[in-house]
NUTOR-334161 format. One record per residue (C-alpha): x, y, z. Coordinates in steps of 0.001 Angstrom, whole numbers. Example, Ala and Ser with C-alpha at 12.3 -4.5 7.8 and 13.67 -1.06 7.14 Angstrom:
REM residues 2
<rec><X>12300</X><Y>-4500</Y><Z>7800</Z></rec>
<rec><X>13670</X><Y>-1060</Y><Z>7140</Z></rec>
This chain:
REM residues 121
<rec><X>-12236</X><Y>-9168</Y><Z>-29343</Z></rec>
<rec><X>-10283</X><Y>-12106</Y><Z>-28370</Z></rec>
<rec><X>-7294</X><Y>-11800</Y><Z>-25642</Z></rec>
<rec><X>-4286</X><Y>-12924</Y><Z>-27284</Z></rec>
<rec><X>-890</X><Y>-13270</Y><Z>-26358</Z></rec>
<rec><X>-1818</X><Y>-15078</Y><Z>-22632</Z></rec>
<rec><X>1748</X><Y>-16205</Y><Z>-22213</Z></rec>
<rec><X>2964</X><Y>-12504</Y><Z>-21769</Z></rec>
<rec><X>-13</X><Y>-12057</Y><Z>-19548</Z></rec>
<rec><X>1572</X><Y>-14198</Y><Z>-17115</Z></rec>
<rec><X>5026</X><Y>-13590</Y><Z>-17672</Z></rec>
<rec><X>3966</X><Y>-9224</Y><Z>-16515</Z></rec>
<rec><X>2045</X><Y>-10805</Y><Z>-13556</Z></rec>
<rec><X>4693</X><Y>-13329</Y><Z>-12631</Z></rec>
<rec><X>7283</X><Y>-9965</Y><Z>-12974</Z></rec>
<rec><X>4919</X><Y>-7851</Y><Z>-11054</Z></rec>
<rec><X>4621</X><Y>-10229</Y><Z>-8118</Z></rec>
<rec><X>8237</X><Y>-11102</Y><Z>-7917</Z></rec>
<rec><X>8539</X><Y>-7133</Y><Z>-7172</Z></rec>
<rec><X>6681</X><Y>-7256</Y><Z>-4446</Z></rec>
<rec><X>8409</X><Y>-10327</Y><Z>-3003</Z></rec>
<rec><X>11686</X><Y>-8936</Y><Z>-3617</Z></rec>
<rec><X>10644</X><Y>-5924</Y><Z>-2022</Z></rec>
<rec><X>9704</X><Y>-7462</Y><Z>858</Z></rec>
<rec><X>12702</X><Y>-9947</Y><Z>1380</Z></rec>
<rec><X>15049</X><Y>-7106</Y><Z>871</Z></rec>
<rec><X>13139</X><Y>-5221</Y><Z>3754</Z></rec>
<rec><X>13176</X><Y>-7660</Y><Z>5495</Z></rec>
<rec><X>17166</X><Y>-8713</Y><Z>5196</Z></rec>
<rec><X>17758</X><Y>-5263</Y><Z>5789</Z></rec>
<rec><X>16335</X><Y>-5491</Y><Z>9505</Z></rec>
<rec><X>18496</X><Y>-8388</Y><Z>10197</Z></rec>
<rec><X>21046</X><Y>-7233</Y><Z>8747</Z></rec>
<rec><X>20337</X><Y>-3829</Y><Z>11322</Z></rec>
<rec><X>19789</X><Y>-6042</Y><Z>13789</Z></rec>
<rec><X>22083</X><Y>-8350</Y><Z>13322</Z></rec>
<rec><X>25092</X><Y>-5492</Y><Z>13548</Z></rec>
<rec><X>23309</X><Y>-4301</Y><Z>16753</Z></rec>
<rec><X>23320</X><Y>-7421</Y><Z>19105</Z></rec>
<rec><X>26319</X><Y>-9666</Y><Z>16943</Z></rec>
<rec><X>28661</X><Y>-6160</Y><Z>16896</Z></rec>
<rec><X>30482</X><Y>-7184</Y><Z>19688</Z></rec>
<rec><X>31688</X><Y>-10696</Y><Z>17978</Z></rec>
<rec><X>35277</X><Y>-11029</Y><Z>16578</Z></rec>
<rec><X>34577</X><Y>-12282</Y><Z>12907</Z></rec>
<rec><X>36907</X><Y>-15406</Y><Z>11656</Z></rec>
<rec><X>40045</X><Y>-13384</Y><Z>11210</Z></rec>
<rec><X>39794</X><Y>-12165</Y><Z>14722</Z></rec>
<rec><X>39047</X><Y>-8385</Y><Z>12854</Z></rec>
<rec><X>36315</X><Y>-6285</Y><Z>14021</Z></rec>
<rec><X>35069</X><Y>-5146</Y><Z>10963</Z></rec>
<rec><X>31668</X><Y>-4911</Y><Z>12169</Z></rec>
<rec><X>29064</X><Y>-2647</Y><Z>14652</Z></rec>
<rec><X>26857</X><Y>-516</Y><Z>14277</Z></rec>
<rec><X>27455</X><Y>2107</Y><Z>11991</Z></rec>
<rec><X>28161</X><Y>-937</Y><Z>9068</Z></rec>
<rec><X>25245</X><Y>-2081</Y><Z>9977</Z></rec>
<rec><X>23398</X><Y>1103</Y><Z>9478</Z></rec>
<rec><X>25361</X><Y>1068</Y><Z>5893</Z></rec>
<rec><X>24338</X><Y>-2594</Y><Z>5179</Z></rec>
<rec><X>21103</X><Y>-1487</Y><Z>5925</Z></rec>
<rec><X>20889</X><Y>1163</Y><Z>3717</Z></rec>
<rec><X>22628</X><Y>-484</Y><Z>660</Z></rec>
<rec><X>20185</X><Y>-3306</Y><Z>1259</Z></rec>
<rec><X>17167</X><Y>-1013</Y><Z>1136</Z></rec>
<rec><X>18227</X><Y>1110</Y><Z>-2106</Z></rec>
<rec><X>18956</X><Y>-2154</Y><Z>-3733</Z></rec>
<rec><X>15629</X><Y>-3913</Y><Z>-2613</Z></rec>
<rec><X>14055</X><Y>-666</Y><Z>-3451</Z></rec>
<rec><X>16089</X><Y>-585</Y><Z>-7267</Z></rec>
<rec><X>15058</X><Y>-3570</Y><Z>-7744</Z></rec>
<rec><X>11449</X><Y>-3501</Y><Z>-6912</Z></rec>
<rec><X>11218</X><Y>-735</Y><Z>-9537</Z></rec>
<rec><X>12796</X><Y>-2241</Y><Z>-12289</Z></rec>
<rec><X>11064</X><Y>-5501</Y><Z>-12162</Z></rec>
<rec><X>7196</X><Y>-3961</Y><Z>-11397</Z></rec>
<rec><X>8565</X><Y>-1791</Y><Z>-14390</Z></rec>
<rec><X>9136</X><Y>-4416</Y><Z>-16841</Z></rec>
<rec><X>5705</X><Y>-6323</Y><Z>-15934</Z></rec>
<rec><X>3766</X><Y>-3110</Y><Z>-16607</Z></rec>
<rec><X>6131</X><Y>-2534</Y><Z>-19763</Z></rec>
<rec><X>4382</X><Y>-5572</Y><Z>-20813</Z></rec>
<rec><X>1095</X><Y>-4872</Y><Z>-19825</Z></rec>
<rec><X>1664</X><Y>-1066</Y><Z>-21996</Z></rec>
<rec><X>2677</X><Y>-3228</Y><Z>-25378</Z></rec>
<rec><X>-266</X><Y>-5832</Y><Z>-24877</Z></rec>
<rec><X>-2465</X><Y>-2451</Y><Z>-24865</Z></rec>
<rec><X>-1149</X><Y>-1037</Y><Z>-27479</Z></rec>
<rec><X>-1473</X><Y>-4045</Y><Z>-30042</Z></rec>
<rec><X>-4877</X><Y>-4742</Y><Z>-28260</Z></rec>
<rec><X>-5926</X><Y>-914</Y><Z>-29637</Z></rec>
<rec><X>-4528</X><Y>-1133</Y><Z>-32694</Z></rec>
<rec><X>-6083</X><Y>-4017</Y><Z>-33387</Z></rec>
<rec><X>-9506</X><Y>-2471</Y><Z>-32317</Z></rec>
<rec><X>-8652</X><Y>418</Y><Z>-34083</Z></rec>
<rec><X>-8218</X><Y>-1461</Y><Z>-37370</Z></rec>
<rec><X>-11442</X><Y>-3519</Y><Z>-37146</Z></rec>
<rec><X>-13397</X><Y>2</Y><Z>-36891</Z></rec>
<rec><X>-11791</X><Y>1568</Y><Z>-39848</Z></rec>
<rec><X>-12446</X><Y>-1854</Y><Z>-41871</Z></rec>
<rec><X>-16285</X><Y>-1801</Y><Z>-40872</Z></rec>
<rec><X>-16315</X><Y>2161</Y><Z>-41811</Z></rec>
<rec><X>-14713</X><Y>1241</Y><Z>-45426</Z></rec>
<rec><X>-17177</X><Y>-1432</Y><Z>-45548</Z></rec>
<rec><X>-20229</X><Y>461</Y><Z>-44994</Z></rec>
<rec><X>-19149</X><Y>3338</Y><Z>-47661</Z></rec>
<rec><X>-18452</X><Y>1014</Y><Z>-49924</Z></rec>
<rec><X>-21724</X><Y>769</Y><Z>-52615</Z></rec>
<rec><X>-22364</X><Y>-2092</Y><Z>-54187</Z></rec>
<rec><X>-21665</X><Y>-2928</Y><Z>-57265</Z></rec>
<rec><X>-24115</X><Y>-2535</Y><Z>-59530</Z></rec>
<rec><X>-25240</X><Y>-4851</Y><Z>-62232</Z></rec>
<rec><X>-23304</X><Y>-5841</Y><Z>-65317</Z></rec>
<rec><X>-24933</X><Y>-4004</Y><Z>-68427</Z></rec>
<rec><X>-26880</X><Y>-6156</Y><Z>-70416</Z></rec>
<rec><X>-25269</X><Y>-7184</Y><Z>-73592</Z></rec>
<rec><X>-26098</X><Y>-5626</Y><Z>-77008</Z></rec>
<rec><X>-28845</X><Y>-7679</Y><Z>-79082</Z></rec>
<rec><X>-27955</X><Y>-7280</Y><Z>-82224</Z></rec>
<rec><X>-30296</X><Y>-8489</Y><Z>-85219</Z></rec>
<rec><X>-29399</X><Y>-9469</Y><Z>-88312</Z></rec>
């Protein structure tokens, strides 16, 4: 059987391994962003308001991880959504074939046309 339908192929691995990357840049954000509140906490932001320190940057950090986390799962989710269609139509199609070579193989063949009356005169 042939693999059709490449262009979905690539669009579930392209989704799959943007998960991954996204997972990893939103761990990674989340560390700065930890340590960023840690050793810039002290700073007076533009307004001269401290709205920062350490315990918003232990919420940043955890917003940034359930959201790097959410969307990690949603994106490795579509690829292999993909990948679960793509096997489905690639079984069916399988499945098809088969029951067309069983019908094929019960069928008898025909048999010859009787032979036409000779009629005398």
């Amino acid at each position: 059987m042939d693999r059709r339908f490449m262009a979905l192929r690539v669009v579930a691995t392209v989704l799959k391994v943007l998960a991954w990357l996204v997972l990893l840049l939103g761990f990674l954000g989340a560390i700065g962003a930890l340590l960023g509140a840690f050793l810039l906490g002290n700073q007076a932001d533009l307004l001269g308001l401290d709205m920062g320190g350490p315990l918003a940057g232990i919420a940043l950090f955890v917003t940034l991880l359930i959201v790097a986390i959410l969307q990690f799962l949603l994106l490795y989710a579509g690829g292999e959504f993909i990948y679960l269609l793509l096997s489905v139509e690639e079984n069916t199609r399988r499945t098809a074939y088969l029951f067309q070579q069983q019908y094929m193989a019960q069928q008898t063949p025909y048999s010859p046309p009787p032979a036409a009356p000779v009629y005398q005169e």
